[in-house]
VEXKOLMAR-240184 format. One line per field, with one value per residue (C-alpha): residue number from 1; chain; z, x, y. Coordinates in steps of 0.1 Angstrom, whole numbers, plus 2048, in hexadecimal, padded with zeros to 3 digits. Layout:
BEGIN
nr = NUM ...
kette = A ...
zz = Z ...
xx = X ...
yy = Y ...
END
This chain:
BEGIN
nr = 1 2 3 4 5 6 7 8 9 10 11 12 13 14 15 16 17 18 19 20 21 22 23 24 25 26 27 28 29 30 31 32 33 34 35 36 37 38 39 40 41 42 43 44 45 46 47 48 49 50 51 52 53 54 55 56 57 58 59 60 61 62 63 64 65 66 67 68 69 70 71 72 73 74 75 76 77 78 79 80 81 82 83 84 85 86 87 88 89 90 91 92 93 94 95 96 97 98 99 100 101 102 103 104 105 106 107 108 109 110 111 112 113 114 115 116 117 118 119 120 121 122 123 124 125 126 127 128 129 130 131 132 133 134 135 136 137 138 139 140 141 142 143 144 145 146 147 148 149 150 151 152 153 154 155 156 157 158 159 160 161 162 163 164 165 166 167 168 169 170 171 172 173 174 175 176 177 178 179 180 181 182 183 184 185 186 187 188 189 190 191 192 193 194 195 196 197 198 199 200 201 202 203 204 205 206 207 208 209 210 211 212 213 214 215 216 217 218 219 220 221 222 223 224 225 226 227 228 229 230 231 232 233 234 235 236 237 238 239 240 241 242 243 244 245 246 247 248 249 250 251 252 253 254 255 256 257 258 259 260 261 262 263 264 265 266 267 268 269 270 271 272 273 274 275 276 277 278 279 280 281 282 283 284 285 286 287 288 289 290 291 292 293 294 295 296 297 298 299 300 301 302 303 304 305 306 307 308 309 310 311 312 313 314 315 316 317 318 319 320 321 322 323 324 325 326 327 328 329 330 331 332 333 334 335 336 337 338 339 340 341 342 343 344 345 346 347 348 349 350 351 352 353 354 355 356 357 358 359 360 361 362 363 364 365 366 367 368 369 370 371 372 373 374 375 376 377 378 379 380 381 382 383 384 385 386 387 388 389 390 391 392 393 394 395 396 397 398 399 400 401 402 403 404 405 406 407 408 409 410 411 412 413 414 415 416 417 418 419 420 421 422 423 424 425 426 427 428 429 430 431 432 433 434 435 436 437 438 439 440 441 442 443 444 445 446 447 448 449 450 451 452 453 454 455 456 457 458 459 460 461 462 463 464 465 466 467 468 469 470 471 472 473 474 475 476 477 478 479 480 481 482 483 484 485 486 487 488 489 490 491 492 493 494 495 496 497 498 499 500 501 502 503 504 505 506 507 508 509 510 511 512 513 514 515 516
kette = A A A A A A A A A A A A A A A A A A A A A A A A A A A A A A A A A A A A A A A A A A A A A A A A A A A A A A A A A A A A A A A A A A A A A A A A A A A A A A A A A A A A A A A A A A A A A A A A A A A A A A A A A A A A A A A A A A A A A A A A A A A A A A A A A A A A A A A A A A A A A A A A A A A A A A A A A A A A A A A A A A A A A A A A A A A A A A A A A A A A A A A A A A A A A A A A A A A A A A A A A A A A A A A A A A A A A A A A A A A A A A A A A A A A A A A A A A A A A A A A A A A A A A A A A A A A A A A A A A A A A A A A A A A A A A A A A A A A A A A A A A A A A A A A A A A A A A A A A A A A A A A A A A A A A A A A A A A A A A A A A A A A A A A A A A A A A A A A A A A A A A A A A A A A A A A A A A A A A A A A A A A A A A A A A A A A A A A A A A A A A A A A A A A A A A A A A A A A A A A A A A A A A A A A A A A A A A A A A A A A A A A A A A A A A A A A A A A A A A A A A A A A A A A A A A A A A A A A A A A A A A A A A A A A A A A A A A A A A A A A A A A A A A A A A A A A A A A A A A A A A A A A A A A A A A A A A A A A
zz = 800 7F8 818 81C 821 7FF 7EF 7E5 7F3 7E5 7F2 7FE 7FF 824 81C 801 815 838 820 817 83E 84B 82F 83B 84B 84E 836 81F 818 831 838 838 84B 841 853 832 840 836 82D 828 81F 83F 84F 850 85C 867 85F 873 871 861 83E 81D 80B 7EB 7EF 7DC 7D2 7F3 801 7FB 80B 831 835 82D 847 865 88B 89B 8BD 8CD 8C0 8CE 8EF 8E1 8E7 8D9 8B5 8B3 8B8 89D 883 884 87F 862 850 857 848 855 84F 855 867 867 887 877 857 83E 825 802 7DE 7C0 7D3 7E5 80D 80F 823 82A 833 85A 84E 83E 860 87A 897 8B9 8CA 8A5 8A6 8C4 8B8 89B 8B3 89F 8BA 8C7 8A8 8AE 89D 88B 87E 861 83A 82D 815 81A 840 844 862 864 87B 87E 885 891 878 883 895 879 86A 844 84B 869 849 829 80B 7FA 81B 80C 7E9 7CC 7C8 7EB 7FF 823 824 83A 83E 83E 81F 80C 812 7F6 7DD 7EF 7E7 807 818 816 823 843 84A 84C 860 877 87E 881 89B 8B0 8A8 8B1 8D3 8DC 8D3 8EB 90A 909 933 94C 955 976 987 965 95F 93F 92E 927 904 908 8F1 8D4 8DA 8E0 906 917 93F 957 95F 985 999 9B3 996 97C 967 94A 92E 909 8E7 8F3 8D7 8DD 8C9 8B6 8A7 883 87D 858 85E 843 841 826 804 819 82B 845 83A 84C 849 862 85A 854 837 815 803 7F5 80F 822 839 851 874 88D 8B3 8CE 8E7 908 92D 935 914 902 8D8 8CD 8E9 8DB 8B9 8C3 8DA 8BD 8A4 8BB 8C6 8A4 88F 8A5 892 8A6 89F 8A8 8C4 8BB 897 898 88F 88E 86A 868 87C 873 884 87D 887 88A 8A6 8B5 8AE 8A4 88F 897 87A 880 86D 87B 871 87B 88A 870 874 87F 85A 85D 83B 827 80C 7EB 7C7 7B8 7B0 79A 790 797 79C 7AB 7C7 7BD 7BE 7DF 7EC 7E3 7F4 812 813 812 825 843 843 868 86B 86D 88B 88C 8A7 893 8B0 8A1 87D 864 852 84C 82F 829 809 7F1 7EA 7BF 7C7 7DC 7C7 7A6 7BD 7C8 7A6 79A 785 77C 78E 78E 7A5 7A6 7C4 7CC 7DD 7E9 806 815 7FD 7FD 818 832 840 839 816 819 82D 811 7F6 80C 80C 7EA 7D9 7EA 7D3 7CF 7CD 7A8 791 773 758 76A 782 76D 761 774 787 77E 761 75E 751 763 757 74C 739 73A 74E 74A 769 758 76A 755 75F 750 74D 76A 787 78D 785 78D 78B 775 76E 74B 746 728 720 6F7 6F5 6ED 6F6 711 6F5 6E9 70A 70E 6EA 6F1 712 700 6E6 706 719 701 6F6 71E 713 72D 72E 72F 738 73B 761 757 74F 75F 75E 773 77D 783 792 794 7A4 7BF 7C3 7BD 7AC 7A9 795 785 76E 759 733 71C 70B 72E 744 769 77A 79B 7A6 7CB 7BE 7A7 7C2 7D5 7B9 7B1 7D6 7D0 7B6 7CC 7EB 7F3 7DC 7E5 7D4 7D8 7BB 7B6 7A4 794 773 752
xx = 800 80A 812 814 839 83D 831 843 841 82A 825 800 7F3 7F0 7D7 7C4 7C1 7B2 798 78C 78C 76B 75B 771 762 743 726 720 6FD 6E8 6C5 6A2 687 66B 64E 64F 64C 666 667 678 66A 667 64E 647 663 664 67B 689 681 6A2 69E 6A6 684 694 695 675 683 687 665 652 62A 625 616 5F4 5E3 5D4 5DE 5C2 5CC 5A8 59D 5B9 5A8 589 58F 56C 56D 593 58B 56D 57E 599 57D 570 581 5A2 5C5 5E0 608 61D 63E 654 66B 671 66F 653 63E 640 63A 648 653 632 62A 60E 5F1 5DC 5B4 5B7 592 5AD 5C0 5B3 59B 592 5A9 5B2 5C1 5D5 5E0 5EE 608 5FF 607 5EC 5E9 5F7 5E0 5EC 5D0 5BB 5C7 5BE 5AC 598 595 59F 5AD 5D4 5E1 605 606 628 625 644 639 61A 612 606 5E9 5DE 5DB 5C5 5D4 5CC 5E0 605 602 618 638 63C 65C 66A 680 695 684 6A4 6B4 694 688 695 680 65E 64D 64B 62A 630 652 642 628 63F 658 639 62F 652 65E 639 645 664 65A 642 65B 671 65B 64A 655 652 672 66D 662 661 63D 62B 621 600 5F4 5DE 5CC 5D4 5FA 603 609 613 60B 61B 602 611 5F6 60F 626 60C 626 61D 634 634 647 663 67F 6A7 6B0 6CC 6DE 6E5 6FB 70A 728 734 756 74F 748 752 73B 74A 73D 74C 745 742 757 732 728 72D 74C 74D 727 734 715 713 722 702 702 6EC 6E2 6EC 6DF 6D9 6E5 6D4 6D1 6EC 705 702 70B 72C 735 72C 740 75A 75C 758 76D 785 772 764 743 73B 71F 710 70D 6F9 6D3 6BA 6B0 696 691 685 67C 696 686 6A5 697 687 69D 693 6AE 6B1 6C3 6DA 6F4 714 736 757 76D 788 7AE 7BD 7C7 7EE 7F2 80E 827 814 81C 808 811 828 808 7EE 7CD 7B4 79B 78B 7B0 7BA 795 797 7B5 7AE 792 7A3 7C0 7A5 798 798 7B1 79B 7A6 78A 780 788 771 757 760 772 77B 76D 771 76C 757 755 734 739 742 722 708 71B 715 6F2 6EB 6FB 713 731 74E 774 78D 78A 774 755 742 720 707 6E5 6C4 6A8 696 6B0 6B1 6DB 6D1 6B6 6CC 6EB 6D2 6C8 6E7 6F0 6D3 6DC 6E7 6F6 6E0 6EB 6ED 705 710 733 71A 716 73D 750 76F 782 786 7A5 7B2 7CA 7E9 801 7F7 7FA 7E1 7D2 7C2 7A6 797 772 758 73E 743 72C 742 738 75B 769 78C 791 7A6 7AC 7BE 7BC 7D9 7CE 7D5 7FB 7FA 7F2 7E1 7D0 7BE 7B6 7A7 790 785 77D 766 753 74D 74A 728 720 72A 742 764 784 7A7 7C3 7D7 7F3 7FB 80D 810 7F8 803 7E5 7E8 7C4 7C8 7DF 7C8 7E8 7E7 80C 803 827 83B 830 823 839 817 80C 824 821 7FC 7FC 7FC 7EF 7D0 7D0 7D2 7B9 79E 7A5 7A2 77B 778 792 78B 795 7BC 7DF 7E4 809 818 83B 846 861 860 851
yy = 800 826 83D 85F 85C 853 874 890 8B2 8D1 8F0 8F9 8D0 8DA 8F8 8E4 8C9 8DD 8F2 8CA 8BD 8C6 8B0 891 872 87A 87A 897 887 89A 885 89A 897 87D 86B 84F 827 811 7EC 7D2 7AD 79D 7BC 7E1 7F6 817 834 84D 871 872 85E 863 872 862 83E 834 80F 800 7FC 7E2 7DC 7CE 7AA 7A8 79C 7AD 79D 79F 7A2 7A6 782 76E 76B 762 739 733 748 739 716 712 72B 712 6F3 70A 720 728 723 719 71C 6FA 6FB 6DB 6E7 70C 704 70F 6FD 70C 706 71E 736 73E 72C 712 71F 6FE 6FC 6F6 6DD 6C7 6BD 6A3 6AF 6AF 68F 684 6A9 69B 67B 689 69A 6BF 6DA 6F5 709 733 748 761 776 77E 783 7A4 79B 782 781 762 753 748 730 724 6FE 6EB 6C9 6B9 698 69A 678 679 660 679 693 694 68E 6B0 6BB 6BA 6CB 6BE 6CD 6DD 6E3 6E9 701 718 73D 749 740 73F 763 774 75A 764 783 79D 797 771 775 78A 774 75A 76B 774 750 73E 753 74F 729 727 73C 720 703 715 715 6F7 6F8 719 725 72C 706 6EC 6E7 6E6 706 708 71E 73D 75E 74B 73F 761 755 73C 730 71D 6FF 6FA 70A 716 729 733 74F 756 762 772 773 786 798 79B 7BC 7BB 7DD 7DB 7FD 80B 819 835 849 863 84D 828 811 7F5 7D3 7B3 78F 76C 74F 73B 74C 741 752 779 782 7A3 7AF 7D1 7CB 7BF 7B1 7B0 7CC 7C2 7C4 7EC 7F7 811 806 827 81A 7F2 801 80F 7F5 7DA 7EC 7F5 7CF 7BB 7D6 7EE 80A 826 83B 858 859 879 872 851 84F 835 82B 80D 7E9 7C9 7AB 78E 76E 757 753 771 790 7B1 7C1 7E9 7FB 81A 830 83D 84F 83F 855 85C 85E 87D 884 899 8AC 896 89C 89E 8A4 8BA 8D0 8BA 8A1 8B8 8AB 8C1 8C4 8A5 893 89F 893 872 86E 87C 868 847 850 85A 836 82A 80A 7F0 7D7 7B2 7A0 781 76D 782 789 77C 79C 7BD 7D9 7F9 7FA 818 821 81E 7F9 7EE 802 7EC 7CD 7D3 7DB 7B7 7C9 7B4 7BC 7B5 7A7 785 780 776 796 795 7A5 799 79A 7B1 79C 7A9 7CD 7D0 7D1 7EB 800 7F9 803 821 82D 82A 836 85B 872 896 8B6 8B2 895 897 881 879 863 848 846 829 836 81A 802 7EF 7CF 7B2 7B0 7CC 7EA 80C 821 84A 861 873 88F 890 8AC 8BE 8E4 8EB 8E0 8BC 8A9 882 874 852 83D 827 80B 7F3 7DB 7D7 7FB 803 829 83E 857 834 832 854 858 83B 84A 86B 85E 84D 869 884 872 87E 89D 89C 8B0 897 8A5 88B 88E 87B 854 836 811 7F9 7D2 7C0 79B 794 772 77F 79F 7B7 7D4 7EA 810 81A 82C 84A 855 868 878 884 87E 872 86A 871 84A 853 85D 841 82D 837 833 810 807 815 7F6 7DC 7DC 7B9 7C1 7CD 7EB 7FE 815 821 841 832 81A 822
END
């Protein structure tokens, strides 16, 4: 890696840089107020007063079905709309019964009654409350010690599956995937206190399943469906985001940092402490806000979403060359940027590694773009509330939107080849810094003509900075920026640097001044 040590004095760097500072670490996006709900696929979510009035692609509808919470004490009207007319969601353990991609809702008239009920070993059914539209009763039913010749044939539908909640929440559409959610976690709570904690006897069901009693006459608690909040918290430093990953999880899936909210902790100070903890990063207290929750069922969490800033390095104004390889305002930002990145130090009993990920790179990943560096990347689906609050963050823009938005920073080849720093704008004081590299190209002026025709059809203004060599060993994720261009002489490598580390996060990128 490049250090400041390496760069060569200038003159008024110091000055340039100190007129940048204030914008620093901490996000230049500033959110406005809005009363808007927020969803993700499991159930409704909240915002905070403080959301983003332009994230339109995010929500998706609530479950549609209504709980009913004054009929689950009426033991009467529960026991014959279950005889009649209800329906009723399977679980084998905590799995859930479905068939393309939709769950099976059975006709509770198709299952045994009365001491057949019994001797089929199906549990007290939980009722769950009544579809939207039709008014129909749900009831969640535990199936596991279920016999088929207790159950009708039309029971079982062709073609059906069990299958983890989980992992298969992405494949159902968003009201299924909530109702689901709903009743497995009322499931798993009753399969978790079949005995009162307090003396051992049997727990008894009441108002529906939605309680449960201690049968012992001389203990008698009762208890409910209790939650264990857990802190989910996206962690910026100007343009970055800290992602980390668990040893369990397939290869390349990089997920915001989360952890539970201990005993007499308030939600803000289990955010620091969790990030603190997992990644050695800290946040500034005063700058973190609550964004959005949702429950998390595996097995009775509720997920609370917040945003934070990490507390930057204390940045000291190095030696710096440009006013040899000058590059701007826009140069000198993206370097300060990078070089304020907090040193990231895991808890490897916790993680197995974490990232700081520029914000160009997760949009192209959310977005399935293809991307290079010879690693498999991913994050969590749609049906999990880190990927709303990724896509939340991304989809922010600037008061103004220009053509340079849609140009990659970086597009390179592996190999060797020789490289150009582009500085493209458009005349009204929007501008970006990119960076060319194309090893079928012989010339620097080769690459740079090419570029040209490209972003002139943006109508875009291109002015070269200065050219190099670039070593890229994609298997070994190394990437060495080199040398210099007799048509336009040296690039300013540092800054070079620091752009491809936007597009490699997970590569070892160094340069030298020397070569050719």
């Amino acid at each position: 890696m490049w250090s400041w040590s390496l760069l060569q004095p200038v003159g008024l760097c110091s000055r340039r840089f100190s007129q940048l500072a204030t914008r620093g670490c901490s996000n230049y996006w500033i959110m406005s107020n809005c009363n808007k709900k927020r969803h993700v696929s499991f159930h409704s979510f909240s915002s905070s007063t403080n959301a983003l009035d332009n994230n339109q692609g995010a929500s998706v509808p609530q479950p549609a079905f209504n709980r009913a919470p004054e009929r689950r004490a009426d033991s009467i009207w529960l026991s014959e709309v279950f005889s009649t007319s209800a329906l009723i969601i399977p679980f084998l353990g905590s799995k859930s019964l479905v068939k393309s991609g939709e769950p099976v809702l059975l006709p509770s008239k198709n299952l045994p009654k009365g001491e057949r009920l019994k001797s089929a070993c199906i549990k007290q059914p939980i009722f769950l409350g009544l579809r939207e539209t039709s008014n129909e009763p749900l009831f969640a039913v535990e199936v596991s010690s279920v016999c088929r010749e207790h159950l009708s044939s039309e029971l079982w539908p062709e073609g059906c599956e069990w299958v983890d909640l989980r992992s298969y929440a992405s494949e159902l559409k968003s009201n299924d995937a909530g109702l689901l959610a709903y009743a497995r976690g009322l499931v798993e709570w009753h399969m978790r206190n079949r005995f009162c904690s307090c003396c051992g006897g049997e727990m008894e069901f009441k108002e529906g399943g939605h309680s449960l009693q201690c049968s012992s006459r001389e203990c008698g608690s009762s208890i409910y469906p209790r939650l264990d909040p857990a802190v989910i918290v996206l962690v910026t430093c100007g343009e970055y985001l800290l992602l980390g990953r668990q040893s369990r999880w397939k290869p390349g899936r990089y997920s915001l940092l989360a952890g539970f909210v201990e005993v007499g902790e308030t939600f803000e100070t289990a955010a620091a402490r969790e990030i603190q903890e997992e990644s050695g990063i800290k946040v500034k207290l005063d700058g973190l806000r609550y964004i959005a929750s949702q429950p998390w069922p595996f097995p009775q969490s509720l997920m609370v979403g917040f945003m934070a800033e990490a507390e930057e390095k204390q940045l000291s104004f190095p030696k710096f060359v440009d006013d040899v390889v000058p590059v701007g305002n826009e140069g000198l930002r993206v370097l300060m940027e990078n070089t304020k990145l907090p040193t990231i130090a895991v808890d490897t009993k916790e993680l197995e590694d974490a990232r700081w990920i520029h914000r160009s790179y997760l949009k192209a990943v959310l977005q399935n773009q293809p991307l290079n560096g010879n690693r498999p990347f991913s994050v969590p689906g749609s049906h999990a509330v880190a990927n709303f609050l990724m896509q939340w963050w991304i989809s922010y823009q600037k008061n103004t939107e220009w053509g340079g938005d849609e140009v990659s920073s970086v597009e390179i080849d592996e190999g060797v080849f020789k490289y150009i720093l582009i500085r493209v704008s458009d005349g009204k004081g929007n501008q970006k810094l990119v960076v060319r590299g194309n090893k079928r190209m012989s010339y620097h002026a080769d690459i740079f003509n090419h570029t040209t025709d490209k972003l002139r059809a943006l109508k875009l203004q291109v002015e070269v900075l200065g050219g190099g060599r670039i070593d890229h060993h994609v298997t070994e994720r190394v990437i060495l920026v080199y040398g210099f261009s007799q048509a336009y002489g040296q690039a300013n490598h540092a800054v070079t640097v620091a752009l491809l580390k936007q597009w490699f996060p997970f590569h070892t990128i160094s340069f030298d001044w020397d070569g050719y």
